[in-house]
N, CA, C and O atoms as a DFTB+ gen file, in Angstrom:
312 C
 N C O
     1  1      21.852      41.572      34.826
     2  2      20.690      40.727      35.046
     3  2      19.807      40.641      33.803
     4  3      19.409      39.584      33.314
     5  1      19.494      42.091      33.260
     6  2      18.943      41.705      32.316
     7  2      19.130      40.833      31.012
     8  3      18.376      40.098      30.375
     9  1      20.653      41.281      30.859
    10  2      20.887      39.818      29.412
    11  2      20.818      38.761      29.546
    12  3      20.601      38.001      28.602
    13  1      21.078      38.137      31.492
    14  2      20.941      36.695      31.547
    15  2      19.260      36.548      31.005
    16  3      18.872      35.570      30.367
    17  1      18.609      37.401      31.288
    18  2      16.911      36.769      31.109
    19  2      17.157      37.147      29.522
    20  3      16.527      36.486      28.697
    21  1      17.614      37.680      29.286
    22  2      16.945      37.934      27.214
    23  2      17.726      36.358      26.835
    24  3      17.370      35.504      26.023
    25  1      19.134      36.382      27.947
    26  2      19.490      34.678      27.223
    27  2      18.372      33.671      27.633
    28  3      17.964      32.688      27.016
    29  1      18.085      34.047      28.532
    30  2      17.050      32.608      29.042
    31  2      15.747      32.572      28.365
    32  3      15.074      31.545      28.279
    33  1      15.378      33.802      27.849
    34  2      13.814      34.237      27.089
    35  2      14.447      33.627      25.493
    36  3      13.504      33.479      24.716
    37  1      15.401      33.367      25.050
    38  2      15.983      33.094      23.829
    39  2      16.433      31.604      23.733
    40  3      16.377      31.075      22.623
    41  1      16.742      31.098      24.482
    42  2      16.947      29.447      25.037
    43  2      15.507      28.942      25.058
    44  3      15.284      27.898      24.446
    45  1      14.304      29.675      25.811
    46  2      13.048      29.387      25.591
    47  2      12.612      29.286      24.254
    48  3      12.143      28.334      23.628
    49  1      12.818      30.270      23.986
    50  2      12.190      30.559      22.174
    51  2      12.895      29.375      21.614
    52  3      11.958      28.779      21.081
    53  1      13.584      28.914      21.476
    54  2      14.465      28.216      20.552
    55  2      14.143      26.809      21.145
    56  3      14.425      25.782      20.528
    57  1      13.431      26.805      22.592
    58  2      13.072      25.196      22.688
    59  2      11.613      25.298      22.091
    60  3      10.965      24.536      21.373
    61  1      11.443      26.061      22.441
    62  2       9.750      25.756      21.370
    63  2      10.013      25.701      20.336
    64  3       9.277      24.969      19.674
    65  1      10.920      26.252      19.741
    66  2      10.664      26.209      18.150
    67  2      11.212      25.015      17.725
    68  3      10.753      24.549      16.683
    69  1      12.355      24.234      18.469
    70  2      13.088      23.162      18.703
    71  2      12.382      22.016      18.152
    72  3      12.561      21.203      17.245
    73  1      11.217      22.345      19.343
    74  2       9.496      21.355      19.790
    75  2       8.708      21.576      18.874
    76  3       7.800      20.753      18.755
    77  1       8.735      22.341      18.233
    78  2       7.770      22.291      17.349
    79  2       8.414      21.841      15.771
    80  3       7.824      21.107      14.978
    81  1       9.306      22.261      15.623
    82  2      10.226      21.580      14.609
    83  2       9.961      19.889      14.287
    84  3       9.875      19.222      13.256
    85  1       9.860      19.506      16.190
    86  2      10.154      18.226      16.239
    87  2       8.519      17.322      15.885
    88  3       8.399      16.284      15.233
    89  1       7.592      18.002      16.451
    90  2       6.527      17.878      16.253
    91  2       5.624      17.698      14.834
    92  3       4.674      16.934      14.662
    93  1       6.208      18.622      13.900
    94  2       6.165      18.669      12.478
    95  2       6.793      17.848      11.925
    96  3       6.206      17.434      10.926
    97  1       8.457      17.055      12.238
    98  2       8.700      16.194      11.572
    99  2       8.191      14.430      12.132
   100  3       8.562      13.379      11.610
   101  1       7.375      14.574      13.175
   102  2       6.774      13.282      13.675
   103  2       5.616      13.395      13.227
   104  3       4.987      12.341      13.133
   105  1       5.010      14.527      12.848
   106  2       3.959      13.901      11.816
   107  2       3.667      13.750      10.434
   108  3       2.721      13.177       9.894
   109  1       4.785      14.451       9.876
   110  2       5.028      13.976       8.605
   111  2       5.416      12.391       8.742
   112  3       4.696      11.601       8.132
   113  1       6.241      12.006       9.318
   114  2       6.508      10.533       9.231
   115  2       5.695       9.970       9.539
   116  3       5.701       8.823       9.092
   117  1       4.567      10.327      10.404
   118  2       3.627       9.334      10.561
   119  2       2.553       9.327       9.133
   120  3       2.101       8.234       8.788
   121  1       2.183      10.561       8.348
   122  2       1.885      10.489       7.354
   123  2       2.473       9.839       6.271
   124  3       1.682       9.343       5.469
   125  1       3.797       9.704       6.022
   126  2       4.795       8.643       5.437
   127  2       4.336       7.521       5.578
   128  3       4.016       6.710       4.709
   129  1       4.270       7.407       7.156
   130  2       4.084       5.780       7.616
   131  2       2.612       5.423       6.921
   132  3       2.358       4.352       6.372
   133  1       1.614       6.650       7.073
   134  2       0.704       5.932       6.495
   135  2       0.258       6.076       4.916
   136  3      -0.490       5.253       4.390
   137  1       0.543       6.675       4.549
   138  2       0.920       6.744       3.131
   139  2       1.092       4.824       2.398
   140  3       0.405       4.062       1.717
   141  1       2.758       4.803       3.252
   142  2       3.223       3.822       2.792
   143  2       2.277       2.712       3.099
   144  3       2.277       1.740       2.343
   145  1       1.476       2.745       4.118
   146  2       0.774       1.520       4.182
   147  2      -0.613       1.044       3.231
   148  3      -1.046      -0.108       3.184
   149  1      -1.285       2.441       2.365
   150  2      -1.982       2.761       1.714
   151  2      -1.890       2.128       0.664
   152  3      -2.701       1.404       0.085
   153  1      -0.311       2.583       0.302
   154  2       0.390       1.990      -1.097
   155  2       0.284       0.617      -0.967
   156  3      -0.518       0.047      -1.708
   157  1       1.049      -0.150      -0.030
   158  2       0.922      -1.580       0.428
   159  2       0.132      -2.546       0.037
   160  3       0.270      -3.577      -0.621
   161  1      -1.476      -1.536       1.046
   162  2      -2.413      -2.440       1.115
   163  2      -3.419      -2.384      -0.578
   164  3      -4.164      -3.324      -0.855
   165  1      -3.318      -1.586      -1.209
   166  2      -3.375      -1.657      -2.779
   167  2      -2.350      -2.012      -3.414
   168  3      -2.336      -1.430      -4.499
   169  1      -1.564      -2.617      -3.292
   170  2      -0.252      -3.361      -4.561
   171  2      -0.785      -5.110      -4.019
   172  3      -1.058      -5.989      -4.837
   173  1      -0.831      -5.285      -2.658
   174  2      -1.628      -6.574      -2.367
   175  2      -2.996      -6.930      -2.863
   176  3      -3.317      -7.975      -3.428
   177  1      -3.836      -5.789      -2.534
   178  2      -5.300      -5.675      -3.324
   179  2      -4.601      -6.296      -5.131
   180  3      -4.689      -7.489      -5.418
   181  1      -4.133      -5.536      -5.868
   182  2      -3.934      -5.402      -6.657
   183  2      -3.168      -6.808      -7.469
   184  3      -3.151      -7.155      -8.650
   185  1      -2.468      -7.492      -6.011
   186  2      -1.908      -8.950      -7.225
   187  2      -3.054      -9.870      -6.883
   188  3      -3.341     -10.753      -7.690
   189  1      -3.863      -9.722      -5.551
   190  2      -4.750     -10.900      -5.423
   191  2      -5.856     -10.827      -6.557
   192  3      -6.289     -11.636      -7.377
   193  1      -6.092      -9.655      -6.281
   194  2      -6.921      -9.762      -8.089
   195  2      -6.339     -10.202      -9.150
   196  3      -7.015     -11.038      -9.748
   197  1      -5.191      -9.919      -9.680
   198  2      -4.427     -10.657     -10.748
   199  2      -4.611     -11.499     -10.375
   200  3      -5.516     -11.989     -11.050
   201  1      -4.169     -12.513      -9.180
   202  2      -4.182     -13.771      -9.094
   203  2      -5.237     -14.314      -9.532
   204  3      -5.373     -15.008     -10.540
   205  1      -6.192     -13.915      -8.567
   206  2      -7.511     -14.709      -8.950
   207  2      -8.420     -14.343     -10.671
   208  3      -9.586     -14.651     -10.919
   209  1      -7.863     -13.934     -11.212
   210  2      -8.358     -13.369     -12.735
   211  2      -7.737     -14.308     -13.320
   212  3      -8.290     -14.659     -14.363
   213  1      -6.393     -15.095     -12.947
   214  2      -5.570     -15.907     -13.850
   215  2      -5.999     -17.416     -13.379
   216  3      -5.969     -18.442     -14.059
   217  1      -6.437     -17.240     -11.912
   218  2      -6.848     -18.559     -12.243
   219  2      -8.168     -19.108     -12.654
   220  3      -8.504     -20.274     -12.861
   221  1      -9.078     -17.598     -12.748
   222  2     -10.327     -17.784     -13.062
   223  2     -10.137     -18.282     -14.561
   224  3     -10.868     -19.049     -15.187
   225  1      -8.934     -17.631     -14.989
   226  2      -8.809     -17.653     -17.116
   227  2      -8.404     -19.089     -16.976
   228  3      -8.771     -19.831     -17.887
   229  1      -7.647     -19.660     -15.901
   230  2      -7.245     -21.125     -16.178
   231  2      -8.157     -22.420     -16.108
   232  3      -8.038     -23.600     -16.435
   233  1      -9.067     -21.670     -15.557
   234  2     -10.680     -22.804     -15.119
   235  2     -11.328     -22.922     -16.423
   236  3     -11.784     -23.974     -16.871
   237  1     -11.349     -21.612     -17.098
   238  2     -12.216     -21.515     -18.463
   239  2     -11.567     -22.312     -19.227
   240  3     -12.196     -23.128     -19.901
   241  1     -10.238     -22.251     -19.285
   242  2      -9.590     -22.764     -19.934
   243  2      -9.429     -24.402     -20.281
   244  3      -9.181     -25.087     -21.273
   245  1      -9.715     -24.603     -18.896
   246  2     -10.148     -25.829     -18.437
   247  2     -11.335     -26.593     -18.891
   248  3     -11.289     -27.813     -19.049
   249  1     -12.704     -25.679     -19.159
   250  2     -13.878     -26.149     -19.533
   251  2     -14.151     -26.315     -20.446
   252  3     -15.047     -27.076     -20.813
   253  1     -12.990     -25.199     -21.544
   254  2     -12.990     -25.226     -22.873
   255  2     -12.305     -26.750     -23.587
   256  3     -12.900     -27.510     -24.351
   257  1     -11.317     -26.850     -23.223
   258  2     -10.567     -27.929     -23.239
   259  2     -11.610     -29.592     -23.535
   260  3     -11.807     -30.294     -24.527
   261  1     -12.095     -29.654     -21.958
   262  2     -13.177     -30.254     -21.540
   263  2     -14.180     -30.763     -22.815
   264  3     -14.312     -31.858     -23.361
   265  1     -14.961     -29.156     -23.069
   266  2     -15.811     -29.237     -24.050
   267  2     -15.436     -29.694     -25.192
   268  3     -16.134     -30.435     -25.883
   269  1     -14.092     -29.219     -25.549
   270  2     -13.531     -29.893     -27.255
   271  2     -13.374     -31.141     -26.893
   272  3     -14.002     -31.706     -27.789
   273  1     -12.893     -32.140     -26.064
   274  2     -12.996     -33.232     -25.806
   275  2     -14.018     -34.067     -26.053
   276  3     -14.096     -35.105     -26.710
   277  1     -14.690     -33.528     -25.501
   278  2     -16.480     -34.412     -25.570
   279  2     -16.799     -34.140     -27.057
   280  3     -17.409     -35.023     -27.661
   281  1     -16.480     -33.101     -27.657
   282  2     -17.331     -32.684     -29.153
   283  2     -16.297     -33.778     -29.768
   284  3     -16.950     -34.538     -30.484
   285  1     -14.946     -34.129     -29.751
   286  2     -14.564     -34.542     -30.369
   287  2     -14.708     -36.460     -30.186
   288  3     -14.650     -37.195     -31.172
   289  1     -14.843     -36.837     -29.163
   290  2     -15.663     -38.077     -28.934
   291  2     -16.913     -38.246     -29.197
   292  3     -17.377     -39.384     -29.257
   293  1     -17.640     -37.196     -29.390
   294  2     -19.305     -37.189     -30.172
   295  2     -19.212     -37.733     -31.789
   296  3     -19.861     -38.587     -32.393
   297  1     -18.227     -36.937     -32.152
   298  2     -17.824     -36.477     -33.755
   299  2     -17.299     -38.433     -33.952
   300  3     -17.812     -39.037     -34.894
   301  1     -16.317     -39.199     -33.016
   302  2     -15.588     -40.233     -33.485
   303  2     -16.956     -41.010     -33.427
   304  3     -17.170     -41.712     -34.415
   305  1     -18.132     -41.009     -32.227
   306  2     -18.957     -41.747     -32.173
   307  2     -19.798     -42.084     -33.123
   308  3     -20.341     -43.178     -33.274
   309  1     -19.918     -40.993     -33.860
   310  2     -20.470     -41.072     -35.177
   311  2     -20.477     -41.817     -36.418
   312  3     -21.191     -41.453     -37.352
């Protein structure tokens, strides 16, 4: 009788530790999971700013353009 219970006290032990095994690797992945979403949501942060920096440089670019235009129709008016 008694070894069936040290087996059954040892089948116990080994589901907890089983469970807890399992427990530790579901929250690492959920830390993964959010990790990865961290990364994500800064690489998106990160091109919309590029974006909008390039098209801000393309507006200037634009005004500059603009401006030599007019200086240079001032200059023919002359």
């Amino acid at each position: 009788m008694q070894t069936r219970e040290k087996r059954g006290e040892g089948r116990d032990e080994r589901r907890g530790e089983r469970e807890e095994r399992e427990e530790r690797v579901e929250r690492r992945e959920e830390r993964v999971k959010r990790r990865e979403k961290r990364i994500e949501r800064r690489r998106k942060r990160r091109e919309k700013r590029g974006r909008e920096e390039r098209e801000e440089k393309r507006e200037n670019e634009k005004v500059e353009e603009r401006g030599e235009e007019r200086e240079k129709k001032r200059e023919e008016m002359r």
